[in-house]
C-alpha positions as CSV (number, residue, x, y, z in Angstrom):
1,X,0.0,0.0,0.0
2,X,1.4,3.2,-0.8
3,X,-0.5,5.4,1.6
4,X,-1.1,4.5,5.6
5,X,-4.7,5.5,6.9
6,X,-4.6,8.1,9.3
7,X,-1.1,9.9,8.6
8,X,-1.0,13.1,6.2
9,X,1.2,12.2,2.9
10,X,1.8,13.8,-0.4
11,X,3.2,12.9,-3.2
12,X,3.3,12.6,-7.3
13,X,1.0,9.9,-8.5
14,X,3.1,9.5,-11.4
15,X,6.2,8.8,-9.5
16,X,7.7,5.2,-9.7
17,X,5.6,4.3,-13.1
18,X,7.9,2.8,-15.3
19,X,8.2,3.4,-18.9
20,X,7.2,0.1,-20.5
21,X,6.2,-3.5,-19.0
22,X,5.3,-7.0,-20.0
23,X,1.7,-6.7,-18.5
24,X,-0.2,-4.3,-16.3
25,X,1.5,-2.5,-13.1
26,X,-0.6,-2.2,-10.1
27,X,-0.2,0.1,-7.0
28,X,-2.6,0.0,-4.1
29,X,-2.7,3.5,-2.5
30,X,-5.4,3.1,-0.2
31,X,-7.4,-0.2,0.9
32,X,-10.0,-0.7,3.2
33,X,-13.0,-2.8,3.7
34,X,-15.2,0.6,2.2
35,X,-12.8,1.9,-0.6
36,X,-9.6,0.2,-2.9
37,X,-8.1,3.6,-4.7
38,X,-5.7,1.9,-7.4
39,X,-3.4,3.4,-9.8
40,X,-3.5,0.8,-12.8
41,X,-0.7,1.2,-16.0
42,X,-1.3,-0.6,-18.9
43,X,1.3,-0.9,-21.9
44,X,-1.5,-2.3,-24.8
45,X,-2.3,-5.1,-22.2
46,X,-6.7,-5.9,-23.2
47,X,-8.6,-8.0,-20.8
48,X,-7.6,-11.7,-21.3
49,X,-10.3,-13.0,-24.0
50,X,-13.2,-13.8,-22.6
51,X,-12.7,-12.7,-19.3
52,X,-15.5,-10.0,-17.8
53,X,-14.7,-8.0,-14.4
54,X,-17.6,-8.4,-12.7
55,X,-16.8,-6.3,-9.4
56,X,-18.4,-6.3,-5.7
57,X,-18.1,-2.8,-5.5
58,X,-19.0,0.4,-7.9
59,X,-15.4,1.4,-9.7
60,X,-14.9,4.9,-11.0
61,X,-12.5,5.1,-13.4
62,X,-10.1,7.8,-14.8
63,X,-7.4,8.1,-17.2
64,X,-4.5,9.9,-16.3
65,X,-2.5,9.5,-19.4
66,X,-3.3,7.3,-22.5
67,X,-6.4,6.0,-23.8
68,X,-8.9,2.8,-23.3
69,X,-11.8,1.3,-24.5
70,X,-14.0,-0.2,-22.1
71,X,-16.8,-2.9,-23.0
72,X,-20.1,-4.2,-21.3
73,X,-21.6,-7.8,-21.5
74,X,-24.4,-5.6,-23.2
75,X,-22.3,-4.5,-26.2
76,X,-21.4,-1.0,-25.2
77,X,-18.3,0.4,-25.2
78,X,-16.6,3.8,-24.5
79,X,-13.4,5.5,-25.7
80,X,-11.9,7.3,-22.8
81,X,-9.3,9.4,-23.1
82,X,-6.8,11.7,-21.0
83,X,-9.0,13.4,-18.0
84,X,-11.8,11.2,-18.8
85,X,-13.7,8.9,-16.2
86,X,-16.3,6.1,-16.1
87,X,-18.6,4.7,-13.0
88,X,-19.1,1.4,-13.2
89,X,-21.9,0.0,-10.6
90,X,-21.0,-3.1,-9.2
91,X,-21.7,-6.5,-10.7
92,X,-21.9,-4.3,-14.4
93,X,-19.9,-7.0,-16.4
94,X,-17.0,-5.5,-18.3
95,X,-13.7,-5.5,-19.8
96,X,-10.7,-3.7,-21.4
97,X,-10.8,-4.3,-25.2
98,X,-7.8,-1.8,-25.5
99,X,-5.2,0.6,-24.3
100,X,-2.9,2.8,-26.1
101,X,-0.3,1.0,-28.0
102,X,3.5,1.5,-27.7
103,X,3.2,4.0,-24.6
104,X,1.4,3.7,-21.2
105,X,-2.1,4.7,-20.1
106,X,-2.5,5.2,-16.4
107,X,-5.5,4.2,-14.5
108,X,-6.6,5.9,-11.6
109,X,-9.3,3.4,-10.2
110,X,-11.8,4.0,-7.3
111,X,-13.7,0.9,-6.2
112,X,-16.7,2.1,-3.3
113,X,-19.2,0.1,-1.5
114,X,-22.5,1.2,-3.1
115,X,-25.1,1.7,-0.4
């Protein structure tokens, strides 16, 4: 885990993302039983074929840097972009048809426990 609940920390969120990788690089910075806030970096990497996410918790989704396509068991898909975000409600099937090839697209992921 990058942060520690209950102590004041700052930082870069891009520090310590390396330039290229074999698959996608995961960094927890906060976990709890409530909230998972996850900085995801992806180097072309799709969802294995297939394979759906189908989460226990709501995920909101931005993109840092790079691009991604995102698809739902229903057939809809959504190009997202640099600044752009996604909420997924739990249990919405999905899955990563793409992300930007030959450089990295960073992830910042927010997974809540809907009420």
């Amino acid at each position: 885990m990058f942060c520690k609940i209950g102590m004041i920390q700052s930082g870069n969120f891009l520090d310590g993302v390396p330039e290229s990788f074999d698959t996608e690089f995961l960094t927890d910075f906060i976990s709890t039983t409530d909230v998972l806030i996850e900085r995801i970096v992806s180097y072309g990497q799709p969802s294995p074929e297939g394979f759906w996410y189908d989460n226990e918790r709501g995920e909101l989704v931005f993109v840092i840097e790079g691009e991604g396509e995102v698809e739902f068991d229903n057939g809809k898909t959504y190009q997202l972009s640099k600044g752009q975000f996604l909420n997924i409600p739990a249990h919405a099937k999905h899955r990563v048809n793409k992300t930007a090839s030959g450089r990295k697209t960073v992830w910042l992921c927010i997974y809540y426990k809907e009420n």
